[in-house]
N, C-alpha and C positions, 0 to 999 in steps of 0.2 A: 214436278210431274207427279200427279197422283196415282196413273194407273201405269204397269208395264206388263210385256211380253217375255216371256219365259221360250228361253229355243232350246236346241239341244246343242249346238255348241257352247251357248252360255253355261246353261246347266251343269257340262261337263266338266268347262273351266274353274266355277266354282265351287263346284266337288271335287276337286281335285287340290285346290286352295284349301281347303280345308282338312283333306287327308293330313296334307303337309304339316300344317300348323298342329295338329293332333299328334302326329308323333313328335312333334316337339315337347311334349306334357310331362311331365317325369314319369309319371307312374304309369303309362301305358309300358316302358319298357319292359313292367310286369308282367303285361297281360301277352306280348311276343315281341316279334323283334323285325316284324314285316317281312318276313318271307316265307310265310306260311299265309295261305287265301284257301277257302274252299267255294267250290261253284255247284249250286243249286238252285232249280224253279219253283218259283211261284205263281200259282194260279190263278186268272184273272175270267170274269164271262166278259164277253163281247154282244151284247145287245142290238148291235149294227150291225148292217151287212159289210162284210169285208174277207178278201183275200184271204186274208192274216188271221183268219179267227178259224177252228176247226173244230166238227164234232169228239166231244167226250162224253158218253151220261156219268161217268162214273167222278169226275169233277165240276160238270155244268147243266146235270140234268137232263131229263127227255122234254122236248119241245121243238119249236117252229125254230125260238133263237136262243137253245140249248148251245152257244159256239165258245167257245174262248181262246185265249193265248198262255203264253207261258213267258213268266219273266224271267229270264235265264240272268243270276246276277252274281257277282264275285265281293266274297267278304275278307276280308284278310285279319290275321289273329290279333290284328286292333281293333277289331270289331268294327273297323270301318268300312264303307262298301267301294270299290274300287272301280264298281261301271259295269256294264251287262250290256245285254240286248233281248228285242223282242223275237219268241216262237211262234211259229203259227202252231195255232191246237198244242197236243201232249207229243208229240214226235220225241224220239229217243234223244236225251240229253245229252249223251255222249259224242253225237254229230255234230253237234253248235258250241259245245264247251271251250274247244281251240279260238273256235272265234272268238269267242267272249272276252279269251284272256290277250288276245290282240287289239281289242279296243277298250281297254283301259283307262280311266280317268287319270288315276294316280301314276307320276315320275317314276316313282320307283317299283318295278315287278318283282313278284313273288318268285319264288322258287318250283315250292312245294306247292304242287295244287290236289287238293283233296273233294273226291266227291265221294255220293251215296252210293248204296248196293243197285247194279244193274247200269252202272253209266263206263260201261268198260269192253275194250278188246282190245287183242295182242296188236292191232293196226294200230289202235287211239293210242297204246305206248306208245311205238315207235315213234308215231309222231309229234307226241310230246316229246321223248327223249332229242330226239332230231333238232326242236327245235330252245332245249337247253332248259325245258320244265321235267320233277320230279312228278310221275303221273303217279297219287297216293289214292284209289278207292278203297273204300271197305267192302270187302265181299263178302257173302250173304253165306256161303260154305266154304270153305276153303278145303274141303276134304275131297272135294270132286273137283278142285284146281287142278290140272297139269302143270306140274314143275319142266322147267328145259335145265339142259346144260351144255356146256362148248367144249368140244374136243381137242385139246388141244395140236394132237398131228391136224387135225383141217385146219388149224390158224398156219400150221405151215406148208401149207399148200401142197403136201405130201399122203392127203388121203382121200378119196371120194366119196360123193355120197351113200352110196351103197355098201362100204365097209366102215368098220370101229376098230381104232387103236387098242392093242391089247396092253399098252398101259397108260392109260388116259389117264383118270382121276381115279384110279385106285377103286375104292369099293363105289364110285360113281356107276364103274362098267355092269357093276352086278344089280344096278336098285331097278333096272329095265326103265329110268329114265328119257325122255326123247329129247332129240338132238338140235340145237338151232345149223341150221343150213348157212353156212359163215361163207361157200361159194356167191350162193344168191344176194345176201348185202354187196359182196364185194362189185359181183358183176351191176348191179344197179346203186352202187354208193353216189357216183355223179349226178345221177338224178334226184337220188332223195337230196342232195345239198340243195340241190336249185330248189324241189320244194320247201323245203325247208325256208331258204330265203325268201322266196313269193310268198311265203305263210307269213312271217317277221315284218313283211313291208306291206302287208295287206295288199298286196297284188290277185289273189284269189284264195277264197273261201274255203276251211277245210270241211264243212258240208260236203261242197261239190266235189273236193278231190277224192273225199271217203265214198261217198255216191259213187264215183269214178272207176274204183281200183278195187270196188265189189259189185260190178256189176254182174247182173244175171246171179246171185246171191254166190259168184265165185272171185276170189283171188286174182286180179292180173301178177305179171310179172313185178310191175314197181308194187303191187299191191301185198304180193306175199314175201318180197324184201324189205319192207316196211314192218308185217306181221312177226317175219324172224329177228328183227333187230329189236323188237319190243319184247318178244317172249322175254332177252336178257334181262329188261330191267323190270319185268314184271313178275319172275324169278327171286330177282334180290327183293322185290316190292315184301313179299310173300314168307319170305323166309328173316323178313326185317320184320313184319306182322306175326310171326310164332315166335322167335325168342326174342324181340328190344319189346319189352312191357310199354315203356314210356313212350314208344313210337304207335303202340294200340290206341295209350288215352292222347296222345297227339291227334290224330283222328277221329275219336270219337269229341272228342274236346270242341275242334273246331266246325264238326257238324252241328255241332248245339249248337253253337253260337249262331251260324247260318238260321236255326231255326229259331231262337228268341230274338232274331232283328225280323222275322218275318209275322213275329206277334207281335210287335210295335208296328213291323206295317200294316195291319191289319186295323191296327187304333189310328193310323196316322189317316190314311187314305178311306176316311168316311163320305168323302164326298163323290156322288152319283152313284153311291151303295156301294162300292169298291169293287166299282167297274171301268173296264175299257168302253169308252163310246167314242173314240173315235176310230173311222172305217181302215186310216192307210195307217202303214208302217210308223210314218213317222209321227205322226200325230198320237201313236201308241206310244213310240218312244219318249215322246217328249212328255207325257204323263207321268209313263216308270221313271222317268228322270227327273221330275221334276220330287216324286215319292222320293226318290235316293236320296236327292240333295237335303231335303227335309229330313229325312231318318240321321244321316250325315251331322245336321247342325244340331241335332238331340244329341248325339254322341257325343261330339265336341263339346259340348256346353256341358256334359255330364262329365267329363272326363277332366274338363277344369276343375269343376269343381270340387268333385272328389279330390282329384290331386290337393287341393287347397287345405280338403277336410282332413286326410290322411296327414298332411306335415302340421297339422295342427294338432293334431295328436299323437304326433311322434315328438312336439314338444314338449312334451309333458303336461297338455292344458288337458280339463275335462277329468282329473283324477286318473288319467293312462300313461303309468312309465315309458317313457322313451327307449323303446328297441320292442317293446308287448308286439308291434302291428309289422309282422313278420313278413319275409315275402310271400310265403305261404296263404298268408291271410289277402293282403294287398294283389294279387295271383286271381285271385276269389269274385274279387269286388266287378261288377257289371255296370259299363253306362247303357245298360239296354233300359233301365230301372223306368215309370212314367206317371209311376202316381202321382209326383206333382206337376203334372202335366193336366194344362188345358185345351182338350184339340177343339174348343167349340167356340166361337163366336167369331168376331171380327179382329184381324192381326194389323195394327198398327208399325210399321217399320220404323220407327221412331230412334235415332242413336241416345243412350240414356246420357248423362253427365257423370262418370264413374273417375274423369281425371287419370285413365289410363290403369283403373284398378278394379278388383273383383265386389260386387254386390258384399253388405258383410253377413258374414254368417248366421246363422242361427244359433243359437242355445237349445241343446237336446234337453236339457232341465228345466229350462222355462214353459210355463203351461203353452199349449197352442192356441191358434182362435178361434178354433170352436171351442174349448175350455173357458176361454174368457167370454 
């Protein structure tokens, strides 16, 4: 067969084949341990009339078909990409993020999910918490944050909202911190499980449920026991962001890397100008996914290799004592890398004859060919 169809369940299942086979690699254990993903969008115009495409000039221009989407897409601290979905237009990322991490290529889920400044509120915790994710954003000030905290006579069912234990947490009572309302989770705890489980089994959308439980730009009841059960872990979020250092460059760490797989997308997806043209949902999807799976096989093939490079230099070839290439260093290394990469002409799928082994290496000493 010469020619074939690219779908999106295909796509899915072999990006998701390939995750797998990547954390198999040695040396990715350096770069995390898969349970750390961050979720950010990427900007696309849409050319065609569609639904799915929305005005922005400030990412698609002024014009007649100034429209675009957003690829909303989850990267995990193996640099690999775990699966996404499409947005219409620039709508707040914080709406569709739940979703995104519900439809998942990769077996194995993240923990910790980290986005950018502005993809956040005390609802979006709760319902990550709810649903057994660590919700890590970076925020933009933290000085104008509201801290909570819980009182502990309301966990005993022996104080109301309108009064404070006069010895609660000690110098808590005096910092005029505000209080999480621990009646209100409890009175609507049975409902957040069941959302919580329709979110896990993809039975409805936390779009719509967020939509939902702010309407009229206020709080329902499951709405604002959702928001106080988040304040807790948006509390500890916050307060793990001013004193664990390494929990800073934890986040700032895997924002980057979100953003150097989306400058390899940007070299990968040259064809039709690195644009959506197609009008519906899925025919967008199946483009962004077809981009993943390719960004996907750059990584993996990168990630061999280095591996290969790196134990070959921990052998002591090349004139480099065995133990120099620390984990420090090996920490460091990026398969985002693409210079030897050629994204231009025609791709033969061709399986090579390697006998079940790696291409052999190069010699960094040996002149190159343009040299020769």
């Amino acid at each position: 067969m010469e020619k074939g169809y690219f779908h999106g369940e295909g796509i899915a299942a072999a990006s998701g084949r390939l995750v797998d086979e990547q954390a198999s690699i040695d040396i990715t254990a350096d770069w995390g341990g898969g349970l750390v993903a961050s979720v950010d969008g990427m900007r696309f115009a849409v050319p065609v009339r569609s639904l799915y495409a929305h005005l922005s000039p400030l990412y698609f221009g002024v014009g007649k078909r100034s429209r675009g989407a957003t690829w909303l897409n989850v990267v995990s601290d193996k640099v690999m990409g775990l699966g996404g979905l499409v947005v219409p237009g620039t709508l707040r990322d914080s709406l569709y993020i739940l979703d995104a991490i519900h439809r998942l290529d990769a077996t194995e889920q993240p923990e910790v999910v980290v986005t950018d400044t502005g993809c956040y509120s005390d609802l979006v915790y709760g319902l990550f918490a709810m649903c057994g994710y660590q919700f890590a954003p970076r925020h933009a000030d933290i000085s104008d944050t509201q801290l909570w905290w819980i009182d502990t006579a309301m966990l005993e069912g022996g104080l109301t909202t309108g009064t404070r234990a006069t010895n609660g947490w000690g110098d808590f009572n005096s910092l005029g911190l505000r209080r999480v309302l621990i009646p209100a989770i409890v009175q609507h705890w049975d409902d957040m499980a069941r959302v919580a489980g329709s979110l896990s089994t993809n039975q409805v959308r936390a779009y719509d449920l967020i939509k939902m439980m702010t309407a009229d730009g206020r709080l329902t009841g499951l709405g604002n026991a959702f928001a106080h059960y988040g304040r807790i872990f948006k509390s500890l979020h916050l307060l793990q962001v001013l004193h664990v250092e390494d929990y800073r460059r934890m986040i700032g760490a895997q924002l980057n890397v979100g953003e150097s797989r989306h400058t390899l997308a940007r070299r990968v997806f040259f064809g039709n100008l690195g644009r959506l043209v197609r009008g519906y949902e899925r025919g967008m999807e199946d483009q962004v996914g077809a981009l993943g799976l390719g960004i996907n096989a750059i990584v993996w093939w990168n990630s061999l290799y280095i591996d290969a490079d790196v134990k070959r230099l921990e052998a002591g070839e090349l004139g480099i004592k065995g133990g120099e290439v620390t984990p420090e260093i090996r920490a460091r290394l990026s398969p985002l890398l693409f210079e030897h990469i050629n994204f231009h002409g025609f791709y033969p799928f061709n399986r090579p004859e390697l006998s079940g082994g790696l291409r052999e290496l190069r010699d960094p000493n040996a002149g190159s060919d343009e040299e020769e």
